[in-house]
C-alpha positions in Angstrom: 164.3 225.6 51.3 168.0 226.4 52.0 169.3 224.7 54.2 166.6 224.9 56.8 167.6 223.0 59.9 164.1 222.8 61.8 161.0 223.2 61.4 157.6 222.3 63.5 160.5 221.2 66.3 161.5 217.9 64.5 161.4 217.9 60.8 164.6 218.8 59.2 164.7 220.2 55.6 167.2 220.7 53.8 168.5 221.3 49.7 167.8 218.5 47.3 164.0 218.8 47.0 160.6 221.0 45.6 157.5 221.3 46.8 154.7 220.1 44.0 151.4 222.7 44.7 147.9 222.3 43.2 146.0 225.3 43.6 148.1 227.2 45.6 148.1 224.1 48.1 150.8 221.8 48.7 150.7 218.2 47.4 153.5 216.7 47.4 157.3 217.1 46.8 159.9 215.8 44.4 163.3 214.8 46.5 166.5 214.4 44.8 170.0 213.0 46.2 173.0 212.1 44.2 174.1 215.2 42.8 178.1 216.5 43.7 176.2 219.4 45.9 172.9 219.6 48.0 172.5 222.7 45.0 172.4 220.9 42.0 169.8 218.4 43.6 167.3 221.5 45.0 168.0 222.3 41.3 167.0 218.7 39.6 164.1 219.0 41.4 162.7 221.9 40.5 163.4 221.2 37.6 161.0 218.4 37.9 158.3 220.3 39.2 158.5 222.7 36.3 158.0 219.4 34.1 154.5 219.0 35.8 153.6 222.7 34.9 154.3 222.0 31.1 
């Protein structure tokens, strides 16, 4: 999700967060702030997400 400025016209995404799937489907995502770069938060959250695989 790279710094992704729009998308569907108003929603802005950007680095800090993970999308959580079931199925194939999203269901949720895992958002992280606090980190010295937008990086290392896209990274804390994945790593989260990985945590619900295990």
């Amino acid at each position: 999700m790279k710094h992704i400025e729009k998308l569907s016209g108003r929603t802005r995404a950007r680095t800090g967060g993970a999308p959580v799937t079931a199925e194939g489907a999203p269901v949720a995502g895992i958002g992280v702030a606090g980190a010295p770069s937008g990086d290392l938060d896209e990274r804390f959250a994945r790593a989260g997400v990985a945590a619900l695989d295990a």
